[in-house]
C-alpha positions as CSV (number, residue, x, y, z in Angstrom):
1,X,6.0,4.0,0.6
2,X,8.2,4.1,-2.2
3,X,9.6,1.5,-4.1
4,X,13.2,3.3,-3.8
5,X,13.2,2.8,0.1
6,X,12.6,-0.3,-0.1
7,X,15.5,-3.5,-1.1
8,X,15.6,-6.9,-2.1
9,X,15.8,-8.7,1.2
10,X,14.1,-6.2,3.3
11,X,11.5,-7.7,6.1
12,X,7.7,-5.8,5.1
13,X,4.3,-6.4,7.0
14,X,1.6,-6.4,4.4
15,X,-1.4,-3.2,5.4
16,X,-3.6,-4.1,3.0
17,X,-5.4,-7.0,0.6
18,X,-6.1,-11.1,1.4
19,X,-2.4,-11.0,3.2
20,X,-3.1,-8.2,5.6
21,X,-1.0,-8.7,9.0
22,X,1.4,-11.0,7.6
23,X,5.4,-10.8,7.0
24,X,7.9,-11.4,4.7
25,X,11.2,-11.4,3.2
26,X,11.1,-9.5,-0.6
27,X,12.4,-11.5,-3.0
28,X,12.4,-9.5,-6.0
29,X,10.9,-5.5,-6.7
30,X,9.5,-4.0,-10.1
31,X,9.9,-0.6,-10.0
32,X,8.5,0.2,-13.1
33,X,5.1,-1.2,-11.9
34,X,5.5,-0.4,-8.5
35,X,5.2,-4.2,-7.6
36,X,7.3,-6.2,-5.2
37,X,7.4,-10.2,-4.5
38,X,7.1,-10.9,-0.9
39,X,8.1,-14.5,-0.3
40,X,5.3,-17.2,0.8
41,X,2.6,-14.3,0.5
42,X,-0.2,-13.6,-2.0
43,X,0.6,-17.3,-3.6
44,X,-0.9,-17.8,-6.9
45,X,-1.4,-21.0,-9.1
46,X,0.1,-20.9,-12.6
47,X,-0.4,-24.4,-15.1
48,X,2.5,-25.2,-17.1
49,X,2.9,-26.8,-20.0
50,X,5.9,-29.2,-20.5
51,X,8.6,-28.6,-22.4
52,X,12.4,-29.7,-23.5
53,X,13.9,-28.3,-20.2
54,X,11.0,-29.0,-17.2
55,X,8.4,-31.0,-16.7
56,X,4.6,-29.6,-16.7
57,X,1.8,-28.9,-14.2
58,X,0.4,-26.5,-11.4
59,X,3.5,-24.6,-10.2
60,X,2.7,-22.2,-7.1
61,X,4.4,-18.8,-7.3
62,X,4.4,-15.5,-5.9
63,X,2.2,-12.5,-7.4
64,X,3.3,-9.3,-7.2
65,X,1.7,-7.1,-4.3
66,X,1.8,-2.8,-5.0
67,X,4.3,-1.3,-2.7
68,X,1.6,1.2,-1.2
69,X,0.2,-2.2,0.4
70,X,3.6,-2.8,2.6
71,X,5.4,-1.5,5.2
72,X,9.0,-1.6,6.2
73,X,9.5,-4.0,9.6
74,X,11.5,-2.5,11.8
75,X,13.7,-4.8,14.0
76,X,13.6,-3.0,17.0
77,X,10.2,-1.8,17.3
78,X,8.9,-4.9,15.7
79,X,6.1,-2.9,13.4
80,X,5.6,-1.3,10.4
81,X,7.3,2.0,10.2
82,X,7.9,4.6,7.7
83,X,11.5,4.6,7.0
84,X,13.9,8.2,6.8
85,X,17.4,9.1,5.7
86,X,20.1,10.5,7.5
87,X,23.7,11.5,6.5
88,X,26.9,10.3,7.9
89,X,29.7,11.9,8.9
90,X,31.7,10.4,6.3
91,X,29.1,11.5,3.3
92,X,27.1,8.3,3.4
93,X,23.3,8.3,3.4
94,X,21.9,5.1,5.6
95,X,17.8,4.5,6.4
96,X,16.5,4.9,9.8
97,X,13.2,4.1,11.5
98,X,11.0,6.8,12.0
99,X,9.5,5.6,15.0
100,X,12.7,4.6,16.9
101,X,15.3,6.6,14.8
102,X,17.3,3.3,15.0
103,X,19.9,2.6,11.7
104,X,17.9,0.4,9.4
105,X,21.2,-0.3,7.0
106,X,24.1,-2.9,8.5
């Protein structure tokens, strides 16, 4: 998968790693790394120090897990799929399922 088919807010099902099988929402992508943040999934522990603004201590946060390692979740077939293109008639370009060839864009 690339990170260009895939968008902030998109539902993934982790293939690979400690998370394998699980879902999520992504919550942020790093295309320059090839990286995206799936939220509540590969949860790491970070100690902060206090400053002016927040207070310290352990903060849990999201690490980033390599877009090879998830798959798009397709609503209808309710798996992982590899996700296509397709033009409009009006000149548009939406994603489809390639499983189900159902619209994946609202």
């Amino acid at each position: 998968m690339q990170v260009k088919q895939l968008k902030k807010g998109d539902l993934v099902k982790v293939i690979a790693g400690k998370e394998k099988g699980k879902t999520g929402k992504i919550l942020k992508i790093d295309a320059e790394k090839n990286h995206v943040f799936v939220e509540k999934l590969n949860m790491v522990k970070r100690h902060k120090r206090p400053d002016a603004k927040a207070k310290g201590g352990i903060i849990e946060k999201e690490a980033p897990i390599n877009v090879s390692n998830v798959m798009f979740l397709c609503n209808k077939c309710e798996k992982g799929v590899r996700v296509g293109y397709k033009r409009l008639e009006d000149g548009g370009k939406v994603r489809v399922c390639r499983k189900c060839k159902e619209t994946l864009d609202a």
